[in-house]
C-alpha positions in Angstrom: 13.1 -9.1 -14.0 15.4 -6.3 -12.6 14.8 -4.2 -10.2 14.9 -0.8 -11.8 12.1 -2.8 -14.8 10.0 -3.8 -11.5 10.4 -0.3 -10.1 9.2 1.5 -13.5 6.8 -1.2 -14.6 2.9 0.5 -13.7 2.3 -1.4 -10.8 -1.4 -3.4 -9.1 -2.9 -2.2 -6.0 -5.7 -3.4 -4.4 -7.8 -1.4 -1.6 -11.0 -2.3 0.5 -12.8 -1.3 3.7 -12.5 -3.7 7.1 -13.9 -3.9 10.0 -13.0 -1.6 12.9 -11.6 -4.1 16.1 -10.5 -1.1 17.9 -11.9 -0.5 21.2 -13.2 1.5 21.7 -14.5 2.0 17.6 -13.1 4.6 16.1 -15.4 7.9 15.2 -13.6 9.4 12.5 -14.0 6.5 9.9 -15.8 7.6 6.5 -18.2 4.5 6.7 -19.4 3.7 10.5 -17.2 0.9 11.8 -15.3 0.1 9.0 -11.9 1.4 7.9 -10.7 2.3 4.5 -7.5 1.4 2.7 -8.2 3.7 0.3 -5.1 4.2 -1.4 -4.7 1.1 -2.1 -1.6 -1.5 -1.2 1.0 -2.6 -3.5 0.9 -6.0 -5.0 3.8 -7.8 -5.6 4.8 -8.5 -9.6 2.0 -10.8 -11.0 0.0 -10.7 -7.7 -2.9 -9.3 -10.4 -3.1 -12.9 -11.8 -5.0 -13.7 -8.7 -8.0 -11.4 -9.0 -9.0 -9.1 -6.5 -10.6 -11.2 -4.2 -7.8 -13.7 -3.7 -5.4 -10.9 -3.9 -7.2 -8.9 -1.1 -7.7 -11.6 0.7 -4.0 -12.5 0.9 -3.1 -9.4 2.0 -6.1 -8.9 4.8 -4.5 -12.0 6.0 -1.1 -10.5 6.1 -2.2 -7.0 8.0 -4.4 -9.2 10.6 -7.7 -7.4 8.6 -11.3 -9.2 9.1 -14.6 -8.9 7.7 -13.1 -7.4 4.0 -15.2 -5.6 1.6 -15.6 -3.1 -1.3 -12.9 -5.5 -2.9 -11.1 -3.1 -6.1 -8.1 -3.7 -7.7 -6.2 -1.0 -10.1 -2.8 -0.3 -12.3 -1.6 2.9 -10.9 -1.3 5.4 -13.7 1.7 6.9 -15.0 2.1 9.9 -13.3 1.3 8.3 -10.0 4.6 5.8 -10.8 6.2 8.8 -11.6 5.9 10.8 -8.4 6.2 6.8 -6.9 9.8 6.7 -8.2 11.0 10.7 -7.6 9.8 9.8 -3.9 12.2 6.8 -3.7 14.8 8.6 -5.5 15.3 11.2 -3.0 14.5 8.7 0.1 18.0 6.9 -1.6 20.2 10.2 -1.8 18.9 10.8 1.8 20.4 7.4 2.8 23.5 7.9 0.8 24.6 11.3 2.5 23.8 9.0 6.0 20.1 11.2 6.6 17.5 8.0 7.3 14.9 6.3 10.0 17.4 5.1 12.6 19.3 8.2 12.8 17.9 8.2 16.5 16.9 10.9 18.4 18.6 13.7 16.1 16.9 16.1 14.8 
């Protein structure tokens, strides 16, 4: 599959809450002691095949996450691919006229 059909295709995310190893705990989180990925992270093309759990579980592994829970898995909708592919759009034309990350300490 090309990149610009992987780009446009609706694309999986999974989210879940984990526990909170930071010391001390943070106060702030929405459930006590556990923080949220509520957005959700991107899975990569046929990563749904797995299922949630497996899928979570993969990443979890990945981002050093323990203790996972509230497991959901969703398409994003079309709107949300939408703003998705305007955001990377102008990230590219930023690059292109040389305006990026490792511009150092210009500002």
């Amino acid at each position: 599959m090309s990149r610009e059909k992987v780009l446009k295709s609706l694309r999986w995310k999974v989210s879940y809450t984990y526990a909170c190893l930071c010391q001390p705990r943070c106060y702030w989180t929405e459930i006590r002691g556990r923080h949220n990925n509520r957005l959700g992270i991107f899975l990569v093309p046929g990563g749904e095949l797995l299922g949630a759990e497996a899928a979570a579980a993969h990443i979890a592994q990945q981002h050093g996450h323990r203790n996972i829970s509230d497991i959901r898995m969703r398409q994003e909708s079309t709107a949300e691919r939408d703003a998705r592919l305007v955001q990377l759009r102008r990230e590219e034309a930023q690059v292109a006229r040389g305006i990026h990350w490792a511009m150092g300490g210009a500002n």
